[in-house]
C-alpha positions as CSV (number, residue, x, y, z in Angstrom):
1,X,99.0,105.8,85.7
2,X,95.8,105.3,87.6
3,X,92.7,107.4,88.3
4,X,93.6,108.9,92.0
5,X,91.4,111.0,94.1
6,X,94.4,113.1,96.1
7,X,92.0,114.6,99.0
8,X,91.3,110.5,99.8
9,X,95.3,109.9,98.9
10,X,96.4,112.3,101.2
11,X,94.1,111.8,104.4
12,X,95.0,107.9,103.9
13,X,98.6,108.4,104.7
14,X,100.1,108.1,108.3
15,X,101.3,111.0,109.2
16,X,101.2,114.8,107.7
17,X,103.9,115.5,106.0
18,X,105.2,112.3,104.8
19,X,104.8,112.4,100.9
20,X,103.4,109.4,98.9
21,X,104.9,108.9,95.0
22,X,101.3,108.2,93.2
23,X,103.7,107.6,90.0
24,X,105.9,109.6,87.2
25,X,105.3,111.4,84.0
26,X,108.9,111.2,82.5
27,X,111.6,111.9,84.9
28,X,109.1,113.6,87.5
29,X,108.0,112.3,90.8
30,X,104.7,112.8,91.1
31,X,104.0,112.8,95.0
32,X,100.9,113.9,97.2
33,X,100.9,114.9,101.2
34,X,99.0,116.0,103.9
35,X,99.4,119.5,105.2
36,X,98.7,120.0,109.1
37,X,98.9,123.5,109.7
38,X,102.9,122.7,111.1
39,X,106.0,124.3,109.9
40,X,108.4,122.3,108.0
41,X,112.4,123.4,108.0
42,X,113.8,125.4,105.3
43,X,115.5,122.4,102.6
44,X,117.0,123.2,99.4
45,X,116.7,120.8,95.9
46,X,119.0,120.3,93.2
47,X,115.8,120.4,91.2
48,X,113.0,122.9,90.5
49,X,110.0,121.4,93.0
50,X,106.5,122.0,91.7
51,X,103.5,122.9,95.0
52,X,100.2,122.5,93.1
53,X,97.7,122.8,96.1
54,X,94.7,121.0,95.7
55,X,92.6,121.6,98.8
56,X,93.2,124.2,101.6
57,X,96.5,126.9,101.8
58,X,100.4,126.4,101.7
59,X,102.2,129.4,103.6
60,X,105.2,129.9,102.0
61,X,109.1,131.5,102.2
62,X,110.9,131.9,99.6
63,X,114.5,133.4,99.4
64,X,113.1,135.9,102.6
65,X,109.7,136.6,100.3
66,X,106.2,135.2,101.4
67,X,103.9,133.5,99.4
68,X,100.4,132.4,99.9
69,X,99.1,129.6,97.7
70,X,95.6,128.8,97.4
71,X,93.8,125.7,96.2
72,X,94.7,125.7,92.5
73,X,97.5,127.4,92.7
74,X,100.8,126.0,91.7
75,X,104.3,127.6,92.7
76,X,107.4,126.2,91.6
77,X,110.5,126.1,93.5
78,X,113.8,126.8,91.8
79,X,116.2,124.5,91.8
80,X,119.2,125.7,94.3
81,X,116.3,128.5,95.9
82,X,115.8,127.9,100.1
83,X,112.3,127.7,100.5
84,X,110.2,126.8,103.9
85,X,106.8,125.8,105.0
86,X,105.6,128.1,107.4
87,X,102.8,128.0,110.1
88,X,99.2,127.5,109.0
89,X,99.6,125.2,105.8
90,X,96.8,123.2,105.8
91,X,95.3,120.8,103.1
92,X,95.9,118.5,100.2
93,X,99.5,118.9,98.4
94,X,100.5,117.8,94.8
95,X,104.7,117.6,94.8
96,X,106.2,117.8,91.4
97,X,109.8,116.9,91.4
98,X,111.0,118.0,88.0
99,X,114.5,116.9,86.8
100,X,116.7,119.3,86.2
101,X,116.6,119.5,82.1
102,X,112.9,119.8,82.2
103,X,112.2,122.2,79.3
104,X,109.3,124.7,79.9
């Protein structure tokens, strides 16, 4: 792995909301995206996904329950769990894909 600065990652990519992989640790993806303030559709995984927020807010549904993360906070997605992005996410965001037999 490399040093990375994510705010400098994350404004460098194309497009919000297109992830980057910066590497792995193990089995997990580490990836990092640009938030825009958009919605993004509900999706499911067949793995628990980790949201670390590094800069700025993710609005969040989960299962029909709202969560608001702040920079520094991390929520992690259960595997099998609907969750969507809702309006007014904006910022820096740290994806964790974690394999399913992560032990923690």
């Amino acid at each position: 792995m490399a040093l990375f600065d994510l705010k400098k990652e994350a404004d460098s990519l194309p497009s919000a909301w297109r992830s980057r992989i910066l590497g792995h640790v193990g089995r997990a993806n580490l990836k990092v995206l640009r938030m825009d303030g958009r919605p993004v559709p509900a999706e499911v995984h067949d793995y628990d996904e980790g949201l670390l927020v590094v800069d700025g807010v993710l609005e969040l549904s989960v299962a029909g329950e709202r969560f608001t993360v702040r920079a520094g906070g991390l929520y992690v997605a259960k595997a099998g769990v609907e969750h969507t992005v809702e309006p007014g996410s904006t910022g820096t965001l740290v994806i964790i894909d974690l394999p399913e037999v992560a032990a923690y």
